[in-house]
N, C-alpha and C positions, 0 to 999 in steps of 0.2 A: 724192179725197184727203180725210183724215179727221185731226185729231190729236188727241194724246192727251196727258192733263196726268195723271203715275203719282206719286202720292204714299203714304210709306210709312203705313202705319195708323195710327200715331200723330197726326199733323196731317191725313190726311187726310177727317177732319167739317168739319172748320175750312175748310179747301181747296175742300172742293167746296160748299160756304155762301156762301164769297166768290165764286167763280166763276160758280155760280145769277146771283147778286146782280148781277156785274159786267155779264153777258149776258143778263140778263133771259129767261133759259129756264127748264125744268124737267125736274126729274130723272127717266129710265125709270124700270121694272122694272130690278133688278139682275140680273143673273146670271153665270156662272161662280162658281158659289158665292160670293157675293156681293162679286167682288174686281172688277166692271167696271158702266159706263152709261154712259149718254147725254145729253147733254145738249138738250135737245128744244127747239125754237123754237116761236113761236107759229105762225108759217108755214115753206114750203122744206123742206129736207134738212138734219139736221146737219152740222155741221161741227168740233163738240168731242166727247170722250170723258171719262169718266176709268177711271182704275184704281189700284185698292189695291195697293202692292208691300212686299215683307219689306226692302228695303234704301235706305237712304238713295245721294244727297240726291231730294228734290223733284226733275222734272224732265220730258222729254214726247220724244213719239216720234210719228213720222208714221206713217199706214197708206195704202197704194196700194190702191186699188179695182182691181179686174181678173177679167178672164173665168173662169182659171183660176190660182190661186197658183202649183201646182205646175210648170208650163209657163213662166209668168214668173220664177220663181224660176231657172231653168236660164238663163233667158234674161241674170237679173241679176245671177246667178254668173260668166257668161261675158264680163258687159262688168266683174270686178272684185271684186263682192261675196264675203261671205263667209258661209254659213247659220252660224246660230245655234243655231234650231232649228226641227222642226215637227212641228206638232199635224195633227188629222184634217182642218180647214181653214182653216191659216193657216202660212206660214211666216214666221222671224222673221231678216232676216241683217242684219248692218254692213257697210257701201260702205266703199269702200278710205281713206276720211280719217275713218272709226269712227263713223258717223251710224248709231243702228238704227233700221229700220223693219219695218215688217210688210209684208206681201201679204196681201190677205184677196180674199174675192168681193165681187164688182158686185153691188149690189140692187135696180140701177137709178137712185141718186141722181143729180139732174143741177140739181136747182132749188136757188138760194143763198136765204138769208135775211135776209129786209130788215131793213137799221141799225133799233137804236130809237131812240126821241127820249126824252131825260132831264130833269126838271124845270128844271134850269138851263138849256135850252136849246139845249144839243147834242145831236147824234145820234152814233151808234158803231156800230161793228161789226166782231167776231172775224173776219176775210178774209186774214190770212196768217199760214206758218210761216215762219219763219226756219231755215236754218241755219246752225249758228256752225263755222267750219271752221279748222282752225289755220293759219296761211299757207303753212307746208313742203308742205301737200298742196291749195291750195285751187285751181292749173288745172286738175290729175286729177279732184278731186272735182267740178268744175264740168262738166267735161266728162263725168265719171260720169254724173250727175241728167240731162243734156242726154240724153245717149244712154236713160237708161231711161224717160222722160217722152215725150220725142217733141217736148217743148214747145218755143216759139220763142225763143229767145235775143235780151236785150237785157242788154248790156256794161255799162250805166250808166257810159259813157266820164267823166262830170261826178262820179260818187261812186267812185272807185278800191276801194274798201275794200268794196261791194257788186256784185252781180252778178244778175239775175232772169229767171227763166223765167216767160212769159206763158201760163198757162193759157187753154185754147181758153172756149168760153163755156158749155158744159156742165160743167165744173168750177169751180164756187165759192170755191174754196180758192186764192190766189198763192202762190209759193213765192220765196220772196228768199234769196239768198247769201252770208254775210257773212263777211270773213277777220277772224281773231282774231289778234293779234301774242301772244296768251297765252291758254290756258286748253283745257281739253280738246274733241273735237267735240261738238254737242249739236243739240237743236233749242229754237227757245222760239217763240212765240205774239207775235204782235201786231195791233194794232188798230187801226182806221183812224178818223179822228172829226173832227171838222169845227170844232173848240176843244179843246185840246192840254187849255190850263188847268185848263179846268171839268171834263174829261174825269178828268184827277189829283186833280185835290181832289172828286169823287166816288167814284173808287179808295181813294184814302186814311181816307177816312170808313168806309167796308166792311172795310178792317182792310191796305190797300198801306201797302210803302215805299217813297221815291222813292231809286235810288239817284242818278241822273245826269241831266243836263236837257239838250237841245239846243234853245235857244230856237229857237222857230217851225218846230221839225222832228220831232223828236221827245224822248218824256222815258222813263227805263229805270225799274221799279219791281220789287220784290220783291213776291210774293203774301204771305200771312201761313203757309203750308208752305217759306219763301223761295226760293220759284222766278221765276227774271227774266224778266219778257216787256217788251214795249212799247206806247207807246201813241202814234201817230204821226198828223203831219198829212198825212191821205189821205181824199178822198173816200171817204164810210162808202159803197160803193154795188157 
């Protein structure tokens, strides 16, 4: 599992500057004519993407690794989904509470990449998607992800309002569940870091805004293309 931060041409120089900066990667080769890359660790397998898109707002999308797309993609129809569309190797559909992802191939990625450590003295690191699901559909949709994952279900009986599938250990990427009392389905990015604080007031210096703070839990910010992600107190590991 892979994500992907699609910002439209206009903010996205600026987007993917902050994003370099935030993660201390570095950018591939581009290619599809130069509307996609990678975001490259020093060590491990990525686990960010980006892409240039013709239409607003900011915003991201997962991609599933898999043997074959086209076989998964029957298989993702059947518990629900809806195709999109599809290219020579990749199909792109929405799950039944409007989340899109992609199917792409396995490359083999299995190895995650380690938190960095930052002058103030914390460490970070990009390790999960979020989905944001609106609550009229978020037990189908829960139950959706469960069934096309395979992954192991924990309820987070103590946070109602979330829900997470535990990736086995050859996948790098968590995936969290979140019900939204408002606002459309989506995915957003967050990050795990071992000082909330230091962790935001080095986001914000890079060009974040903070929209919302849950002390000693996590805090929500906008990137400078104003796409939401998080930055949460989780073992960077």
């Amino acid at each position: 599992m892979t994500g992907f931060l699609d910002t439209p041409a206009g903010h996205a120089p600026a987007a993917e500057r902050f994003w370099l900066a935030v993660t201390g990667t570095t950018l591939s080769a581009r290619r599809g004519d130069g509307a996609f890359a990678t975001l490259l660790p020093a060590a491990g397998d990525a686990t960010l993407r980006v892409q240039v898109v013709g239409d607003p707002p900011a915003r991201g999308h997962l991609d599933l690794h898999v043997d074959d797309p086209f076989t998964a993609a029957a298989e993702a129809e059947a518990l629900g989904a809806a195709e999109v569309r599809r290219d020579d190797d990749l199909v792109v559909l929405r799950s039944p509470g409007g989340v899109v992802f992609c199917l792409v191939g396995w490359a083999g990625e299995r190895s995650a990449p380690p938190a960095r450590c930052w002058p103030g003295g914390q460490a970070s690191l990009a390790d999960q998607l979020c989905l944001d699901i609106p609550a009229a559909g978020y037990d189908a949709e829960t139950a959706f992800w469960r069934a096309v994952t395979g992954w192991a279900y924990d309820p987070m009986p103590h946070c109602p309002e979330f829900r997470r599938l535990l990736s086995p250990g050859s996948v790098p990427v968590r995936l969290l569940l979140q019900r939204l009392d408002a606002g459309p389905a989506g995915v957003h990015v967050d990050l795990a870091c071992d000082d909330v604080d230091a962790e935001v007031a080095r986001h914000e210096v890079l060009g974040a805004t903070v929209v919302h703070r849950v002390p000693g839990d996590w805090t929500t910010l906008r990137d400078p293309a104003g796409r939401a992600y998080c930055v949460t107190a989780r073992p960077p590991v």
